[in-house]
C-alpha positions as CSV (number, residue, x, y, z in Angstrom):
1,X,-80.1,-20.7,-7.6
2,X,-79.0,-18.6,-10.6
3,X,-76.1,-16.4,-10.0
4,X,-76.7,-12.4,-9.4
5,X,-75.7,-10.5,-12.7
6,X,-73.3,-8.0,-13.2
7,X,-76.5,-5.2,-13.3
8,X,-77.7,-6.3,-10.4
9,X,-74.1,-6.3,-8.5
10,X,-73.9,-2.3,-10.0
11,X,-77.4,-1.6,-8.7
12,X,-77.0,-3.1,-5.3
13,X,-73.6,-0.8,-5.0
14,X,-75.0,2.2,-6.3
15,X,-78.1,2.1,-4.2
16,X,-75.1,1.1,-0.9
17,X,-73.2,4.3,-1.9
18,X,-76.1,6.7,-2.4
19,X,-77.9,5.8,0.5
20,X,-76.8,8.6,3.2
21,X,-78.0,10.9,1.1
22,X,-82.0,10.1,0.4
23,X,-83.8,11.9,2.0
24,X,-82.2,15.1,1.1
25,X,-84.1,17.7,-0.1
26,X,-83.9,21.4,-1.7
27,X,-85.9,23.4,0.3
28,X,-82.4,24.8,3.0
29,X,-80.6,25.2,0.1
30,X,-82.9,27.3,-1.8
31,X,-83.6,29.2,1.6
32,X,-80.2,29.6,1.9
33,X,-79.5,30.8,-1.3
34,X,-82.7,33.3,-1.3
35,X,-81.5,35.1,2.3
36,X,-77.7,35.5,1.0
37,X,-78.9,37.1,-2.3
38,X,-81.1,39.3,0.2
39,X,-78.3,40.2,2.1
40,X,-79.2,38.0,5.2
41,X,-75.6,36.5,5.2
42,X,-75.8,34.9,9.2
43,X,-79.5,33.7,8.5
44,X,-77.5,32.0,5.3
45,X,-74.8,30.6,7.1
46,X,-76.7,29.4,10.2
47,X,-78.0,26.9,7.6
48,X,-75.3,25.9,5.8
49,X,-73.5,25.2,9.2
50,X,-77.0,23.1,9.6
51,X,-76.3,21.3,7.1
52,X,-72.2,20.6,7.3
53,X,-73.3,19.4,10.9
54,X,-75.8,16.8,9.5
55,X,-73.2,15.4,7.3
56,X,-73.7,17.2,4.0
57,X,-70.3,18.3,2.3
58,X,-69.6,20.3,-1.0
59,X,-67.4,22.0,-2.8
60,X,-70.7,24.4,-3.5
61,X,-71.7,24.3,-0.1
62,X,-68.0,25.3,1.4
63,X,-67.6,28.1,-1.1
64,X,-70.7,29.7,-0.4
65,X,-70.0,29.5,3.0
66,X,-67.0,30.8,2.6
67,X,-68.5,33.6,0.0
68,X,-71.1,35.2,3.1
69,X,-68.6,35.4,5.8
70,X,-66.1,37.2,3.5
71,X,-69.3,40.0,2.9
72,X,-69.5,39.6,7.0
73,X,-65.5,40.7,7.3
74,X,-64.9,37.6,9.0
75,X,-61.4,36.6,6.9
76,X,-60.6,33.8,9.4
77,X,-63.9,32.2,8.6
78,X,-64.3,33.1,5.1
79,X,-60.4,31.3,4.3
80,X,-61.5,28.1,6.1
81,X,-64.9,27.9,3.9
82,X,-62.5,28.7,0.5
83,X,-59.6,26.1,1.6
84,X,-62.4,23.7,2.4
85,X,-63.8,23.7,-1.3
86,X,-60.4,23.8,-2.7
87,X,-59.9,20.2,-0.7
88,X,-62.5,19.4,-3.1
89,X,-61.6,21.0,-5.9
90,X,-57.9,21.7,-6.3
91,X,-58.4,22.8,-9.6
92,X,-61.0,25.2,-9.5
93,X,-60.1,28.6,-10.9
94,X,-63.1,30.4,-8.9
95,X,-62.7,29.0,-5.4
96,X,-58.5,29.9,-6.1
97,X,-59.2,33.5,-7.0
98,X,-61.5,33.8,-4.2
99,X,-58.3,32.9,-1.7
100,X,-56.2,35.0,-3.4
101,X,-58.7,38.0,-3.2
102,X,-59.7,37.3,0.4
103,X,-55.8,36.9,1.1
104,X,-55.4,40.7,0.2
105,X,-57.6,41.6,3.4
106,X,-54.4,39.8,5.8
107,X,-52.7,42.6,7.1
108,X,-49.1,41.3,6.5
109,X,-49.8,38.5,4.7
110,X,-46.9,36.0,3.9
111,X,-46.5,35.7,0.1
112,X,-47.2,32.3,-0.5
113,X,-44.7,29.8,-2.9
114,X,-46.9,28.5,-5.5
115,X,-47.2,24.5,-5.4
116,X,-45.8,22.3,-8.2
117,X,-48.0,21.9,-11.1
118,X,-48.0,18.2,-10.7
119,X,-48.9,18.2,-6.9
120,X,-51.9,20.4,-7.9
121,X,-52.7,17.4,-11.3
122,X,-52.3,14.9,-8.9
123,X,-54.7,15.9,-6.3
124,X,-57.1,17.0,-9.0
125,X,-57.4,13.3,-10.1
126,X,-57.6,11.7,-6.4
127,X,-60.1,14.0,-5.5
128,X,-62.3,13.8,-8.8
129,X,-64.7,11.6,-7.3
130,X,-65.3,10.7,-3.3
131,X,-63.2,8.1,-2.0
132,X,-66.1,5.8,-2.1
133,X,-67.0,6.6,-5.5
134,X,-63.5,5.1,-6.4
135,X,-64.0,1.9,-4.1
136,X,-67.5,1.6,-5.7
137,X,-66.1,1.7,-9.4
138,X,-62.8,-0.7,-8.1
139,X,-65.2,-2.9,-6.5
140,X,-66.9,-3.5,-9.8
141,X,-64.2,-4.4,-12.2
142,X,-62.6,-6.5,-9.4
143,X,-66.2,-8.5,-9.7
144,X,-66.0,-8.4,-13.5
145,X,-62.8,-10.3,-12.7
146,X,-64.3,-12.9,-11.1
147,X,-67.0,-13.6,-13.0
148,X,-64.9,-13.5,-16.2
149,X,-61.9,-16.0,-14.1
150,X,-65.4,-18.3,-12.7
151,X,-66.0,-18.7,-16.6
152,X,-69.8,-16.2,-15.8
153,X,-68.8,-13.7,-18.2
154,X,-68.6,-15.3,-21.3
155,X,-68.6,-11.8,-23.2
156,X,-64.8,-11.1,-21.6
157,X,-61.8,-13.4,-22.8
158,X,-59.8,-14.7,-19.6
159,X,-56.4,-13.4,-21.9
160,X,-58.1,-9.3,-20.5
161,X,-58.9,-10.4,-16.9
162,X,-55.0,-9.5,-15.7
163,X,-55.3,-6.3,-17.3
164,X,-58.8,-5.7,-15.5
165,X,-57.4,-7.1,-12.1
166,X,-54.7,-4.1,-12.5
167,X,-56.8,-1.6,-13.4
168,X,-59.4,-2.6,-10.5
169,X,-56.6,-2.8,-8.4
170,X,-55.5,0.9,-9.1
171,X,-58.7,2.2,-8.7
172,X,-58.8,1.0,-5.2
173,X,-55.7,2.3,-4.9
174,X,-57.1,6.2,-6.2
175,X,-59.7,5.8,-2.9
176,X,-57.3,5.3,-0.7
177,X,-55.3,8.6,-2.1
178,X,-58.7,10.3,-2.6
179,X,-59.4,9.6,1.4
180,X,-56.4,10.7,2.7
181,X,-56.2,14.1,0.8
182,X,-59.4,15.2,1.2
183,X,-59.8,13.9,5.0
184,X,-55.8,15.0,6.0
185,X,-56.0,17.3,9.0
186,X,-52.7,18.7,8.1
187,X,-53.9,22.3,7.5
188,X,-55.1,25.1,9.4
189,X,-56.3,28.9,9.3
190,X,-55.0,31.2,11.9
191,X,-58.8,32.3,13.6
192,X,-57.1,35.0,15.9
193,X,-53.6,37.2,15.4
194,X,-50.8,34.9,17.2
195,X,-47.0,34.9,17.3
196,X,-45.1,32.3,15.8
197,X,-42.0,31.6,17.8
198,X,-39.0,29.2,17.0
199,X,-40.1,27.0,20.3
200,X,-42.7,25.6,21.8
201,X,-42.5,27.7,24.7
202,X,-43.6,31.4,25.8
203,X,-40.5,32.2,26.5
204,X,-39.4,31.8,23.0
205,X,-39.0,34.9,21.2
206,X,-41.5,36.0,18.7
207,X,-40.3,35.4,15.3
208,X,-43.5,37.0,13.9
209,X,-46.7,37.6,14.3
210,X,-49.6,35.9,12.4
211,X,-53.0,37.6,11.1
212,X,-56.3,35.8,11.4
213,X,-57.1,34.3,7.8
214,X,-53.4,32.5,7.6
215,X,-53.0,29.4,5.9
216,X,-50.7,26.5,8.0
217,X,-49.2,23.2,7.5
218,X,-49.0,21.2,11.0
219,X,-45.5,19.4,10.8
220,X,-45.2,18.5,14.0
221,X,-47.3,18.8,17.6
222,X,-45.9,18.8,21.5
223,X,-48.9,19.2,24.0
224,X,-51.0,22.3,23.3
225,X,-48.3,23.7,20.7
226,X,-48.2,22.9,16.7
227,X,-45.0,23.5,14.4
228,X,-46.6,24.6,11.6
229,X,-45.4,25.9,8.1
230,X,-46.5,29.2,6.3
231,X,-47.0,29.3,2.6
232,X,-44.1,31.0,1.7
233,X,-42.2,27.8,3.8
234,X,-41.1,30.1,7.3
235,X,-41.8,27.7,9.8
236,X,-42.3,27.9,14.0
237,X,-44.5,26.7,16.9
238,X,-48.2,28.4,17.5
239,X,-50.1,27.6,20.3
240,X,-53.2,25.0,19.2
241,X,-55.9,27.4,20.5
242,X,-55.4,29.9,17.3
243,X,-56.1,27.5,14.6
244,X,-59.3,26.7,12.5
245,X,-58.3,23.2,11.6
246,X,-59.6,22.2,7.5
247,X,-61.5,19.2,7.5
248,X,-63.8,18.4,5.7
249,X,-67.4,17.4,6.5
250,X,-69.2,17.1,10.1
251,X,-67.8,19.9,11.4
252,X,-69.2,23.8,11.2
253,X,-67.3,26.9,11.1
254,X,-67.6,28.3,13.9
């Protein structure tokens, strides 16, 4: 039996990866789109949370998601739909001005410390493709290696197949990273005004209060309280019922 070639290994994988999604179509998406430019923004979102629900996830989808429950007032909502496309796209410009805009609705908002430039470039390049995407492309030059080691791909010298080992093996490496950043369930949005004490108890004095449409980090967790840290690094203990968690896909937003 004569060996599978290398364009039928990429074909098989391609078709493996892009399965989940035939069958999608256009037609909720264009609805969607036409009842938000017609002002219709829960008949818009009832979709769009439609669709998170059956498993479709975007930075798109998030941000206009995010876009009709800002023009609904609903800042809790409308900051978990931004911070859910920035997951996806650290580095875009629009979804980060949208945050900051919708951030000057908080009454009292925290002035956030802005991140190091290289934590923003670094999850810009895990998160430039979907962590399968990575595996996919890993997956590939890792075969390329051992075809080229089996002596099958005579058009690669054996002296390059280290050097594509590596580079397959970093690539694997980049959807592992890619999964864990933009599937972490680290980060939340305050849904409701809470107080943020310095114990995990209600006897704990109030340290300050927190406005719906606050960004956390969960640090730590002791029954049904989180230690959780602002953006501008003050951190304290809030009970679990007044966060939005961020995750990404499956889940709607409300």
């Amino acid at each position: 039996m004569k060996s599978m070639s290398l364009h039928r290994i990429f074909c098989f994988w391609t078709m493996f990866i892009l399965l989940p999604s035939i069958g999608y179509t256009a037609s909720d998406p264009a609805e969607a789109e036409r009842l938000f430019l017609a002002g219709q923004y829960e008949e818009a979102l009832q979709i769009w949370n439609k669709m998170v629900v059956e498993g479709h996830s975007s930075a798109g989808l998030y941000y206009n998601m995010g876009l009709a429950e800002s023009r609904l007032h609903h800042t809790a909502r409308a900051m978990l739909g931004f911070e859910r496309a920035l997951r996806l796209r650290p580095l875009d410009q629009n979804i980060r001005n949208s945050i900051s805009e919708e951030r000057k609705g908080i009454a009292g908002a925290t002035v956030p410390v802005e991140p190091f430039f290289l934590s923003t470039w670094y999850k810009g390049l895990v998160t430039l493709v979907r962590p399968a995407v990575w595996a996919m492309m890993g997956l590939i030059v890792l075969m390329i290696v051992v075809f080229a080691y089996t002596g099958r791909a005579a058009f690669l010298s054996r002296k390059y197949v280290l050097v594509l080992a590596t580079a397959g093996g970093i690539i694997l490496g980049l959807a592992g990273l890619s999964y864990h950043e933009i599937y972490r369930n680290d980060e939340a949005i305050i849904g409701e005004t809470c107080a943020l004490r310095p114990a995990p108890t209600e006897d704990s004095p109030v340290t300050r209060s927190l406005s719906a449409g606050e960004k956390v980090v969960i640090t730590d967790q002791l029954g049904e309280w989180r230690r959780v840290r602002l953006v501008n690094l003050d951190e304290g203990w809030i009970p679990v019922g007044c966060q939005l968690p961020i995750t990404v896909g499956g889940r709607s937003l409300n």
